[in-house]
N, C-alpha and C positions, 0 to 999 in steps of 0.2 A: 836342308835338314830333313830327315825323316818325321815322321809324324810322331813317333814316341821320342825324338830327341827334344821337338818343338815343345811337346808338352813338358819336358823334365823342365829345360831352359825357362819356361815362362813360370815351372812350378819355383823352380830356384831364387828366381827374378822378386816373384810376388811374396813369398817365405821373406824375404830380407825387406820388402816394403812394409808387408802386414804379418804378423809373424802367428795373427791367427785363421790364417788362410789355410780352408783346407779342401784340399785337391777331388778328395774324393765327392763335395757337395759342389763343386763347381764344375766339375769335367766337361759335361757338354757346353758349357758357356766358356772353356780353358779349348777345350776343340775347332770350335766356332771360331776363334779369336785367331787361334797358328793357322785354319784353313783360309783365313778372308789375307792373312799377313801372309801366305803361302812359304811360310815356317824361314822367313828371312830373320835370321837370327839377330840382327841391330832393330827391324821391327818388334820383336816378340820383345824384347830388353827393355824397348820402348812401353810397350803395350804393358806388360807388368810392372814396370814403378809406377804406375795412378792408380792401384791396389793398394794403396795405402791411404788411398784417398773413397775409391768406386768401385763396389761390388765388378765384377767379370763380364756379367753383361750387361751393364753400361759400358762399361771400356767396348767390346765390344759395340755395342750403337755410336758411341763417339766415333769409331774409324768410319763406321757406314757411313756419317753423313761429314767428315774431311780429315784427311792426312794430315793434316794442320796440328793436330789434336798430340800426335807422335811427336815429341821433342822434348831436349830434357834442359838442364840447366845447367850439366855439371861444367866446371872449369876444365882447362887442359884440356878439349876435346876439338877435333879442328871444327869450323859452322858446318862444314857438308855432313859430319856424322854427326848431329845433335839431334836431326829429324830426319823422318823417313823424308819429309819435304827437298829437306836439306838433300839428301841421299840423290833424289830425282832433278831435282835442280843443278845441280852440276850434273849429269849427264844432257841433260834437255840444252845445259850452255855450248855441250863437246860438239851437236849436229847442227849441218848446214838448212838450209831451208828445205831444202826439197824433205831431207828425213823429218823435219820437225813435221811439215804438212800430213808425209805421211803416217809418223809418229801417230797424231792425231785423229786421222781419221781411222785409224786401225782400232781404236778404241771402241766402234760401234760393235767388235765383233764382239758377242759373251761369252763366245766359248771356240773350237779349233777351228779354223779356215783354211781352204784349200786355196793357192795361188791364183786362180782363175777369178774367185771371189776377189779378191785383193788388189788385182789390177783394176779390175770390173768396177769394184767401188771405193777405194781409197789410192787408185794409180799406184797402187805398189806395184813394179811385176818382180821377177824374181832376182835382180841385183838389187834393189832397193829393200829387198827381204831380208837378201844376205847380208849387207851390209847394218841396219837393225839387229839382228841375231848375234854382225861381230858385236854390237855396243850393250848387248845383252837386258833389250831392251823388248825383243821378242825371243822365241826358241821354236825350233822344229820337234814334230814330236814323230815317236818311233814309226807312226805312217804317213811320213813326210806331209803332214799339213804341220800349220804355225798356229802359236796361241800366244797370249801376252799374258800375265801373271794376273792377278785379279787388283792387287796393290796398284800394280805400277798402270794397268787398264784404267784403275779410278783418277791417278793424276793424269792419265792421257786424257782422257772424260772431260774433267777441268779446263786441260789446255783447250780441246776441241770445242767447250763450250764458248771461249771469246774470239772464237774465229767467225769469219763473215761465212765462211763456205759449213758449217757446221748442220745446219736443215739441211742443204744440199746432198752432204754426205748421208745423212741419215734419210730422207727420200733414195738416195740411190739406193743405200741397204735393205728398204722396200719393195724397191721396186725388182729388184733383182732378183732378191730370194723368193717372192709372189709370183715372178714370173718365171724362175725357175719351178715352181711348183705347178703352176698350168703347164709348163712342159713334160714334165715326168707323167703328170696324170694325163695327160691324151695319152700313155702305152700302159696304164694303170690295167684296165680295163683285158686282158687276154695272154698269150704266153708269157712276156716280157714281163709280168706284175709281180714276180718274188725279186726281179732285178731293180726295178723302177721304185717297190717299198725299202728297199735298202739304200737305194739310194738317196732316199726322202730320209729315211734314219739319221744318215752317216750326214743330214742339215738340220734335221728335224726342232731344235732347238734356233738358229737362226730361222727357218719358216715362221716357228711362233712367235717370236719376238719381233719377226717383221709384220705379221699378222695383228700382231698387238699395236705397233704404229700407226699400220692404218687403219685401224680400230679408232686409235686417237683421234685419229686428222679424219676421220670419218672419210675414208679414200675409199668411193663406189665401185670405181674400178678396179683395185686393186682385191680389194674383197671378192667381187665377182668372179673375177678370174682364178683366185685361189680357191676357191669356199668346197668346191667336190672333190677338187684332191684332198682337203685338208677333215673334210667327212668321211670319205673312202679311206683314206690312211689311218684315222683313230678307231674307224670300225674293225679294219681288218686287222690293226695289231692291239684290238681291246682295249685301247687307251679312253674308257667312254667318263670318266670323269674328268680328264685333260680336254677331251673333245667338247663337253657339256658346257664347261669354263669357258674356251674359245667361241663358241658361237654364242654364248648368252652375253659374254659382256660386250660381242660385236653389235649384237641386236639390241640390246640397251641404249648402244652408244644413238640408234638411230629411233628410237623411240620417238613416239612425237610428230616424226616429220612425214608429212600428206604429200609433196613431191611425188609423183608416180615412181617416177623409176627410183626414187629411195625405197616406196612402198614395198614395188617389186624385190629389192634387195634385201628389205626387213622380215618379205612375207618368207624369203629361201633362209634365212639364220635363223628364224622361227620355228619352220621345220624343222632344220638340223638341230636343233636345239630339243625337240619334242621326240626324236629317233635316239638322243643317249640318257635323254632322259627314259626313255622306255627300256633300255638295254640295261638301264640301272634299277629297273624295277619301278620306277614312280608311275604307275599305268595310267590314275587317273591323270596328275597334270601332264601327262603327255598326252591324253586322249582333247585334253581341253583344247590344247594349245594347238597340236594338229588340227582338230577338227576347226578349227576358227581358219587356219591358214588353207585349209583347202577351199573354204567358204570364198575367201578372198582367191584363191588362183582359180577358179570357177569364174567369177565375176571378169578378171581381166581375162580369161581365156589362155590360162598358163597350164596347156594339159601337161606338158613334162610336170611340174610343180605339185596338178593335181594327182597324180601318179603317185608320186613321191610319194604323199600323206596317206593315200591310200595302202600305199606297201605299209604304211606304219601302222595305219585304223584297223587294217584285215588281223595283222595277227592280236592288236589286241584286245577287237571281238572275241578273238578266238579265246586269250587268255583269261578273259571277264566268263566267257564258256557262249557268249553266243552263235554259235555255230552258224547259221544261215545268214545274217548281219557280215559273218567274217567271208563267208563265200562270195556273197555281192561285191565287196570291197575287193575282193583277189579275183573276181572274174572284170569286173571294170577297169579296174589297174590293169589288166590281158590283153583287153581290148585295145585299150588306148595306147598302151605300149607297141601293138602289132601295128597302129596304123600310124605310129609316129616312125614305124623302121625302128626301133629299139629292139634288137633283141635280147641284150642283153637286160635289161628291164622286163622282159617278156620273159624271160627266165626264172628271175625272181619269184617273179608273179606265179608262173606253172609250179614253184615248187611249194609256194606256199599254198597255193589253190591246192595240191596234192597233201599237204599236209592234214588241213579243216577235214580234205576228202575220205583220208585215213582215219581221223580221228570219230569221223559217223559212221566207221564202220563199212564204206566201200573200198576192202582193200586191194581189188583187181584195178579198179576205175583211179586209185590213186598211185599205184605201180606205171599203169600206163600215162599219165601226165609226170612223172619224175621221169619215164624212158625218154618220153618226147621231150623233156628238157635237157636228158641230157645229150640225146641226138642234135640239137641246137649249139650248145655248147662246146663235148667234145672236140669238135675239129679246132675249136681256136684255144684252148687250151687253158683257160682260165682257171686257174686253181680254187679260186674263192668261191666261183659257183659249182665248180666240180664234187668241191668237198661239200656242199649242203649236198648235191643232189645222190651223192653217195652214201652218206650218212640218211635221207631218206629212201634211199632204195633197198638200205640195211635193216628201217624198221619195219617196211613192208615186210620182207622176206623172216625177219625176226616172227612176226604174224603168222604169219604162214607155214611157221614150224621150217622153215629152209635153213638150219640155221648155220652152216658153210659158204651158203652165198650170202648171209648175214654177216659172219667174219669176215669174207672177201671183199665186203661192200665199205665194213666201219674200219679196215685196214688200208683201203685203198684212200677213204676222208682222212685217216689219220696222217696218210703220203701228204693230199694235196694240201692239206690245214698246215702242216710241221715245214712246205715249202715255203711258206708265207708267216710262217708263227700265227697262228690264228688260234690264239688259246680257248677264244670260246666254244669256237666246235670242236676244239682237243678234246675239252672239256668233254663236251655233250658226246663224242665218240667213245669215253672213257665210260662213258655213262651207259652208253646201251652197251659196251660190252659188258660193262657188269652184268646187267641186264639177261643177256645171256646165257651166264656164270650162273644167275639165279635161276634159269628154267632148265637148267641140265645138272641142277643138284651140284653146282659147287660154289660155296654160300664163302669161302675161303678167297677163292680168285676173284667173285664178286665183291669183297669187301674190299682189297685190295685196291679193284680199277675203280670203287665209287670212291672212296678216299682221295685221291689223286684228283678225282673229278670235283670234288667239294674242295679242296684245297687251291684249283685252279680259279674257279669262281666264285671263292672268297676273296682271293688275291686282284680281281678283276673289278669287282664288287656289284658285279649279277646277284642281286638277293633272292630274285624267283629261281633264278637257275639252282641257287646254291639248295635252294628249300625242296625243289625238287630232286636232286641228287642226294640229299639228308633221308625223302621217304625211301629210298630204295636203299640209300645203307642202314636204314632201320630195319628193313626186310632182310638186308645181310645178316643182321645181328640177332635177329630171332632165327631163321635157321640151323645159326650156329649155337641158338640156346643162350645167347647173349641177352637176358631178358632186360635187365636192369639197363646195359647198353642202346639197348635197341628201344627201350621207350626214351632215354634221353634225347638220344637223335630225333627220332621224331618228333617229339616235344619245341628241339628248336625247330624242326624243317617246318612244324604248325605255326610257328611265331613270326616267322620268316613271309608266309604266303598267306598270312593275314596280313602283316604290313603292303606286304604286293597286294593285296585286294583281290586274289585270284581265284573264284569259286572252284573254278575246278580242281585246279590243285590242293588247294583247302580237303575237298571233298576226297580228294584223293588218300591224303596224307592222313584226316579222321577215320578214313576204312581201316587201314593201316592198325592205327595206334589203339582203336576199339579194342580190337583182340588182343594186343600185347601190355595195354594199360593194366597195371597190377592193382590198382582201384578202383576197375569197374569188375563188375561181378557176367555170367550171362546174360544176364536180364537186360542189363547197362548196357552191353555187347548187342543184343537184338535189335532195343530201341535206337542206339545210333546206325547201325546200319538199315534200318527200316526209313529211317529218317533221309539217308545218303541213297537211296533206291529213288526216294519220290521227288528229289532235286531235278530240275530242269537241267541244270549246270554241270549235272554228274558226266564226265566222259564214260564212254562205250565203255572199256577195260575196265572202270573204275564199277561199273554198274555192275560187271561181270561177278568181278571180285566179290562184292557186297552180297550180291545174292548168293554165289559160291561158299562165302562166310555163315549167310543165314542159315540155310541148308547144315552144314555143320553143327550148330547151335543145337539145332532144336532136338537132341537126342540130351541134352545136359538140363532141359526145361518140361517141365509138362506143358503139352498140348496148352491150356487154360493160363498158364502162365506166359508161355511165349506168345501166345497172343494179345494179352495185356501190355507185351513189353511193346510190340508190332504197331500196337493202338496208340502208345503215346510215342512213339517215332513219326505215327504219320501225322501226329498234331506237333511235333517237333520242328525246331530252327538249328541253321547251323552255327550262329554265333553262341546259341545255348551250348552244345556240341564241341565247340573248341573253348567256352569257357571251363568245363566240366575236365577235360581234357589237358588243359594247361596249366589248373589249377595246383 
């Protein structure tokens, strides 16, 4: 049945049980119900007469925990249609052994399987498929993989639980998918990487679930072998709170245990666990948690490991605003990366080291570490790091007024980012184009591509990214004289990178809103930016700006006055600054 047929049917069902049931206050617990019964109409029939007994979502929890629950009383009905049980029970009697086993073990899959899985882990190969599909007990879907219904999956479940081979099946279905994912991710890494992430997709759902097994059974090896593809895959397609989940409840699972080689396994899920936690904005506990796991990959002498935390500690030095702290971090990460043979690692590193370098204001010195990375790179073709190093060799040139090799640069990250879906630096590509938009006076196409860019990572749930994308569409919106618009964005972009903890974008975003705030006066306007001049924190641009502002100011103030305001900006905080500001 169709999805609005399932609903009428269950709504007509439960109308004649409870006659004061109504559709409209129940709907998603009425949707919930035809999608778990996958809109089998003797189910949904079922499912709505104990409406006269139980709210919707309890009927609904009844079927999660047994089909049992489905059956009715009436007379005249043969026993095979009295319950869904009934329903599956005469089919379960129609197969020989072989289909019941594999009946069974097919049930480990959640969701579509391609054949190769099939034979691999439940001995089905493709007559035993077909044959299943005739008893309509699985189905082929329109790109020839198979899936089983979610209903009749849960009475497979059942069967396959009082079999003796039931663990066995379910280890094979770990080990398979785990180990299919160590094989995609050795071609992760270089040309083949938009083929290899798609092909992670088109499993991605059996990978986690077998991830989650051996999570369970606390399987070292299996963990190990999967753990970088399954970091590398949620990085690149933004998935960082799917990815955050995954490695924290693996690293939970091993909590506790002083084993070395668990240590070692607890100390790499730790890290990946402190790298989406940072992509999600939580800076400081991911600085904690890093910082502790490097301590320990130091100790055992795990320079890949210590690398690792490093590539995470540099930028968020960087993002805390301490600059030279982030430099050391991203020049020893270079090192160690060059003499382990990583170059790929070594690239990372060059680009973030060219980043901090940008940002202090050496912008030739950091052009040339983005060339060199991407002379490294280019030949092997890696889209993931092609498009960081494009997107920074976009903002260099964006500096330096080039800003045609600035389009050519954040056009070409937009190619290699949209090869791989890499929404984040979509994102941040959309960002500096705006960017752009705004220093060549068109406050219209800039509003335009930052929108887009705040929308991508809200969706993603980058909170520093998003807050920073919010200061530059509040600069869209004063341009355009959007005054009341353009302080509300700001407002949030300021609530946003306080939550992040981030001085300098804080600091950024205050320059910002001083001027466009319609409740500060000049005076208000001097003293916060006097205040955002004598910040340690303050970025290069950001200092620019502020003084740039000042300058402006002081024709709206006497002499004696703006200096008053100057005076208590430099005895000024900046949480004073954003309380005054958000108020």
């Amino acid at each position: 049945m169709t999805g609005f047929s399932a609903v009428r049917l269950f709504a007509e069902r439960a109308r004649a049980a409870a006659p004061d049931f109504d559709l409209n206050a129940e709907l998603p617990a009425v949707l919930a119900v035809c999608r778990a019964l996958d809109g089998m109409p003797l189910a949904i029939e079922l499912a709505a007469s104990w409406r006269r007994m139980l709210p919707t979502g309890a009927i609904r929890a009844e079927i999660e925990r047994s089909l049992d629950f489905l059956h009715s009383t009436a007379t005249g009905v043969p026993p095979r249609h009295r319950s869904l049980q009934g329903v599956f029970e005469h089919s379960w009697l129609l197969l020989d052994e072989d289909e019941r086993a594999a009946f069974c073990r097919l049930s480990v899959f959640q969701a579509a399987f391609d054949r190769e899985a099939a034979a691999a882990i439940a001995g089905a190969d493709l007559h035993m498929l077909s044959r299943l599909v005739d008893h309509s007990l699985i189905q082929q879907t329109a790109s020839g993989r198979f899936e089983m219904l979610a209903s009749i999956r849960q009475y497979a479940a059942q069967k396959l639980h009082e079999q003796p081979y039931s663990g066995r099946t379910r280890r094979a279905y770990a080990e398979y998918y785990l180990g299919l994912a160590q094989r995609l991710g050795r071609k992760i890494k270089g040309p083949q990487q938009a083929e290899m992430l798609a092909r992670i997709s088109s499993d991605v759902e059996h990978i986690r679930a077998a991830w989650r097994m051996a999570t369970a059974n606390r399987s070292i090896v299996l963990l190990e072998q999967a753990a970088d593809t399954l970091w590398f895959f949620h990085e690149m397609r933004s998935q960082f709170v799917e990815g955050l989940h995954l490695f924290e409840a693996a690293a939970r699972a091993f909590a506790g245990h002083a084993e070395a080689h668990t240590m070692r396994l607890y100390n790499r899920l730790k890290a990946r666990q402190g790298w989406f936690l940072y992509r999600l904005g939580d800076y400081q506990q991911a600085e904690d948690l890093v910082a502790a796991c490097v301590r320990t990959a130091r100790a055992v002498q795990a320079e890949d490991e210590v690398a690792f935390g490093l590539d995470i500690l540099g930028p968020l030095a960087y993002h805390r605003g301490d600059y030279s702290m982030a430099a050391q971090y991203m020049e020893t990460s270079r090192k160690l990366r060059r003499r382990l043979g990583d170059t790929w690692g070594e690239s990372v590193a060059l680009n973030n080291l060219g980043a901090v370098t940008f940002t202090l204001g050496n912008i030739e010195k950091a052009r040339q570490l983005h060339e060199e990375c991407l002379a490294l790179k280019l030949p092997t073709g890696d889209p993931w790091l092609l498009a960081y190093t494009y997107n920074h060799l976009g903002r260099v040139a964006f500096a330096q007024e080039r800003y045609e090799d600035a389009r050519m640069h954040f056009q070409e990250c937009i190619n290699q980012a949209t090869r791989i879906d890499y929404r984040l630096l979509i994102a941040g590509t959309h960002q500096n184009i705006g960017r752009i938009h705004l220093g060549t006076g068109q406050p219209e196409a800039a509003r335009d591509s930052l929108q887009r860019a705040v929308a991508i990572l809200e969706s993603i749930g980058d909170g520093c990214g998003t807050a920073q994308a919010l200061g530059y569409l509040g600069e869209a919106h004063y341009q355009l004289n959007h005054l009341a618009a353009a302080q509300h964005v700001l407002q949030r972009g300021l609530r946003l990178a306080r939550i992040c903890d981030s001085p300098p974008l804080i600091l950024d975003i205050i320059t910002r809103l001083a001027i466009i705030n319609g409740d500060t006066g000049p005076a208000d306007a001097v003293e916060i930016l006097t205040m955002v001049t004598m910040q340690t924190h303050t970025p290069q641009h950001t200092l620019e700006l502020a003084q740039s502002l000042l300058e402006g100011l002081r024709d709206q103030l006497s002499e004696p006055d703006f200096q008053a305001a100057a005076d208590r900006g430099r005895r000024g905080s900046t949480s004073a600054a954003v309380d005054r500001l958000t108020a």
